[in-house]
C-alpha positions, 0 to 999 in steps of 0.5 A: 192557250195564249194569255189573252185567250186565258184572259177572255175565259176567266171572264165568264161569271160563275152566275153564268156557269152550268150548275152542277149537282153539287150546287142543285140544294132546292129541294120541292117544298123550297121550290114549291114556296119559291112558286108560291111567292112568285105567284102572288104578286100584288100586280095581278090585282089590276088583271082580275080588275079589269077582268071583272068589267066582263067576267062574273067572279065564277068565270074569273076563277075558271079562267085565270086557274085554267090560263096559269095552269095551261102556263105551268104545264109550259114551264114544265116542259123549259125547266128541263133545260136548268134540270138536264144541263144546269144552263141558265136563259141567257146562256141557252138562248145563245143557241136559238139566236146565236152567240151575238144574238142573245144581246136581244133578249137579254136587253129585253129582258134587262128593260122589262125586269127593272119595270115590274121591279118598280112596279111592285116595289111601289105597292110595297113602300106604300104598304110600309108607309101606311103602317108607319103612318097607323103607329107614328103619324110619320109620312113619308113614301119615298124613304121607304121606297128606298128602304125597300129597295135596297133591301131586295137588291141585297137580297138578291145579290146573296143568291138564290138560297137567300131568296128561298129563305124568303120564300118559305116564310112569305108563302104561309104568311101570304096565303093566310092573311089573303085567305082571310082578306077574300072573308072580309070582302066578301062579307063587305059585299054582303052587307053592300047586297053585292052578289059577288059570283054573279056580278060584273061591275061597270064605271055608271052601275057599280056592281051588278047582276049579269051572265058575263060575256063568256067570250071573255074568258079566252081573254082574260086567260091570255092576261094571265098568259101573257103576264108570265110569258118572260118566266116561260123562256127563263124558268131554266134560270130558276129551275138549275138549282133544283136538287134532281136524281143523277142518271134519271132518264124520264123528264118527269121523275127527273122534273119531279121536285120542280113541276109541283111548283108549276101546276100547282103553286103557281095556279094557285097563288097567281089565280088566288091573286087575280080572284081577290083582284076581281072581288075587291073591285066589286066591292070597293070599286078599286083594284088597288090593294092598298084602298082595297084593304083599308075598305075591309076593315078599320082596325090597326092591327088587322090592316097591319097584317094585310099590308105586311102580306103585301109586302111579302109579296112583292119582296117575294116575287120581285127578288126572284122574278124580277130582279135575279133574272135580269141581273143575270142577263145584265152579266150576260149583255156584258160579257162577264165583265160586271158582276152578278151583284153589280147586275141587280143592283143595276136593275133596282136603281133602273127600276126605282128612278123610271117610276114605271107604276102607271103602267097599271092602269094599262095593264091589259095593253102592256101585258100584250106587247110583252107576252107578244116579246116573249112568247115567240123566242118561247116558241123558238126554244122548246121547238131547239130543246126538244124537237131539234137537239132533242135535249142533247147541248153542245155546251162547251160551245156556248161559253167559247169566246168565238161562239163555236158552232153558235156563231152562225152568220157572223154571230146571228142565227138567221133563223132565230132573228127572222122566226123572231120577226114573223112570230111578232107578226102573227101576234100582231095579227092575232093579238087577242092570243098573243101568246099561243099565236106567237109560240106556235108561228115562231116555233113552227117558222124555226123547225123549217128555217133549222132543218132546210136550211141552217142546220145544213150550212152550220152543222151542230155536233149534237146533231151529227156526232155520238147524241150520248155524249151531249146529254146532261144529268140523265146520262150522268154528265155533269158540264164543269168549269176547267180552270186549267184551260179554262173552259167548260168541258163534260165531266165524263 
C-alpha cells in the first residue's frame, strides 16, 4: 500500500468505526434510561397541543402509546444493524445510497439535528431563567442559553457513556416530577369544572365536552410517527453500543438489552409527554411548558422541581437524539477529516444561532415533511438489511476510499436515489400517512430497482460469495480496524 493510500485510510474516525464487543458496555437498565430521556422531550407538548383540538385525552393516549409503540417495534427491527455489525447510520446508509451518496442523509440529518437541538435548548434556558429569576431577581435568557449549550456540546463530545451517566439520572427524576405535574393539573381542571377525558378544546370555547373526531386519532399518531422517523433510520448509531451475546443467532435474544427501550421506554415517556401536552392545554389554554407549570402552582419550590424536569429533559434528549447523531454525520459528510468533538460542537453553534423554536408553532406541518425525508430512506434500509442482504455486510467495502462494491454508478446507487424519489412522492400523495406511505413505496421501489437490476450489474459479495463469512456478532465475527493496512477486516 503507497503512503498516500496509508494516508487516506488513517482518516477514517474511530466514531465511524464498527464497534466491537469490547466497547458494547451499555447494559438494558442503561439503554432502557437512555430511551426514557429521549422520550420525554418538552417538544412533544406542542404534539399533544394540537392533538387536543380534535382528540378527547382518552383518545390522545390511545393514539400516541399505540403510534410510538408501532414505532418502537421499527426500531427494533434497524437496531440489529448496530447489534450484529456494530455500524453506525451514517456508515451503513452507504450501501443503500452508495459511497457518494450518503452526503444526502448525512446533510439532512446535519440540518435537522441543530434545528431540534435549538429547539430544546430554548425550552431548557427558559427553564433555567426563571428560576434564577425565583431566587435572585437576575433575568437574563440569552446567557444561559449559552450556558446551556455549551454544557451539552461538551456533554456529548465525552461519548456515548457520558450521555448515559445522564440518562440514569434524568429518567427517575423526570418521571416523578411529571407524575406529579399531570396531579396538579388535573386538580386545576377540576377546580376550573374542566372534565379532562372528555373534552377537546377550541380557541371561542376553551375546554369543553365533545365525542372527539375519531378520525383523528390515525393522525395524531402519525405526529408522533413522523416526530421520531429520523431515529427509526439511525437507531443502529445508538444501538452499537449495547452489550449483546457473541454467537447469539436469534434477532430477539441478540436484541434483548435493546428492544425493552424500544416497546416500552419510549411509548411511555414520549406518550406521557404528548398526554401531559394535551392536559396542559385544556386546562391552561397553552401547550408551552413553561406557562403550563407556572399555572399549576404558585410556590417556589414546587416550580423549581418542574422546571428542573425540563431541563433534564431537554439535555436528556438532545445530547443523544440531536446532537451525537448529527456529529457523527458531520464526520461522515466529511470524510474523517474533522473530529467527532469538533462535529458537535458544529451542530450546537448551528443550533443556537438559527433560532429555529418557531417552528413549533407549526409543529404538525414540520413534522411531516421531515417524517416524509426520513421514512423513505427508513423504508429503503430494512428492505437491504433484511430482505436483500439478509443481515450479511460486506463491510470492509464501506470504509474503502474507492467505495468498493458500493461505489455503484460513479458512487450513486441508482436505486437508492430514484426509490428515494418516489417514496417522496407517495408521501406527497399521501401525507396524512407520510410515514407508513413513505416506508413502504420506497421500500418496495428498492427491492425491484436491487434485484431486476442493480444487483445484476453491481454484484454484491455477500450475496454471491460463502453468506457466512459476512455475518457479524451472530457468527462470532467481530469487523476490527487493522492498523498495519489500515483497513477493517473480519476478526476471523
Amino acid at each position: 500500500m503507497s503512503n498516500d493510500n496509508k494516508k487516506k485510510a488513517a482518516k477514517i474516525s474511530s466514531d465511524l468505526l464498527p464497534v466491537t464487543l469490547s466497547g458494547k458496555n451499555t447494559g438494558g437498565l442503561g439503554y432502557f434510561n437512555v430511551w426514557i430521556g429521549i422520550g420525554i422531550i418538552i417538544a412533544t407538548f406542542a404534539v399533544g397541543g394540537e392533538a387536543a383540538y380534535y382528540c378527547n385525552l382518552k383518545q390522545i393516549a390511545l393514539a400516541a402509546i399505540v403510534g410510538t409503540f408501532v414505532l418502537g417495534c421499527f426500531f427494533c427491527v434497524s437496531s440489529d444493524i448496530g447489534v450484529e455489525h456494530g455500524l453506525s447510520f451514517p456508515v451503513y446508509v452507504g450501501a443503500v445510497l452508495g459511497k457518494r451518496g450518503t452526503a444526502l442523509p448525512n446533510a439532512l440529518r446535519t440540518i435537522y439535528g441543530p434545528i431540534w437541538f435549538g429547539v430544546q435548548s430554548y425550552f431548557g434556558a427558559t427553564a433555567i431563567n426563571q428560576i434564577v429569576v425565583i431566587f435572585t431577581g437576575y433575568d437574563n435568557w440569552l446567557l444561559w442559553f449559552i450556558v446551556f449549550v455549551i454544557i451539552q456540546v461538551i456533554n456529548t463530545a465525552c461519548g456515548f457513556s457520558a450521555m448515559e451517566k445522564v440518562a440514569n439520572i434524568a429518567a427517575p427524576t423526570i418521571m416523578l416530577i411529571g407524575i406529579y405535574m399531570v396531579i396538579r393539573l388535573f386538580g386545576l381542571a377540576s377546580a376550573n369544572g374542566i372534565d379532562a377525558w372528555n373534552s377537546v378544546y377550541s380557541d371561542e370555547l376553551g375546554a369543553h365536552i365533545a365525542k372527539g373526531n375519531a378520525n383523528m386519532i390515525l393522525y395524531v399518531m402519525m405526529l408522533a410517527l413522523n416526530y421520531w422517523a429520523d431515529n427509526a433510520c439511525e437507531v443502529e448509531t445508538w444501538s452499537r453500543y449495547v452489550k449483546t451475546d457473541k454467537g447469539e443467532k436469534k434477532l430477539l435474544k441478540r436484541n434483548k438489552r435493546a428492544i425493552p427501550g424500544y416497546i416500552i421506554a419510549l411509548p411511555l415517556a414520549s406518550g406521557f409527554m404528548i398526554f401531559l401536552g394535551a392536559l396542559s392545554t385544556l386546562t391552561t389554554g397553552n401547550f408551552n411548558p413553561i406557562e403550563a407549570i407556572s399555572a399549576v402552582t404558585n410556590n417556589p419550590v414546587i416550580l423549581v422541581l418542574l422546571l428542573v424536569m425540563i431541563i433534564m429533559a431537554q439535555w436528556s434528549t438532545n445530547a443523544v437524539c440531536n446532537l451525537m447523531p448529527s456529529g457523527v454525520c458531520i464526520v461522515a459528510l466529511f470524510r474523517s477529516r474533522i473530529p467527532y468533538w469538533l462535529g458537535v460542537c458544529i451542530c450546537g453553534f448551528i443550533g443556537a444561532v438559527i433560532q429555529p423554536w418557531v417552528l413549533v408553532d407549526h409543529i404538525g406541518i414540520f413534522l411531516t415533511i421531515t417524517g416524509s425525508l426520513w421514512s423513505t430512506i427508513y423504508g429503503m434500509t430494512i428492505v437491504d438489511f433484511f430482505l436483500i442482504r439478509k443481515r450479511r455486510l460486506n463491510v470492509p467495502d464501506l470504509y474503502r476510499e474507492d467505495g468498493g462494491q458500493y461505489f455503484y454508478a460513479k458512487g450513486i446507487n441508482p436505486a437508492g436515489i430514484i426509490s428515494f424519489i418516489v417514496g417522496l412522492g407517495a408521501c406527497m400523495l399521501f401525507s396524512s400517512v407520510a410515514f407508513i406511505a413513505g416506508s413502504v413505496v420506497s421500500g418496495i421501489c428498492y427491492y425491484v430497482l436491487m434485484k431486476l437490476w442493480v444487483l445484476k450489474k453491481y454484484p454484491q459479495k455477500e450475496l454471491s460469495q460463502e453468506q457466512e463469512s459476512f455475518a457479524g456478532i451472530s457468527a462470532n465475527r467481530e469487523w476490527v480496524y487493522d492498523e498495519e493496512t489500515n483497513s477493517v477486516k473480519s476478526s476471523i
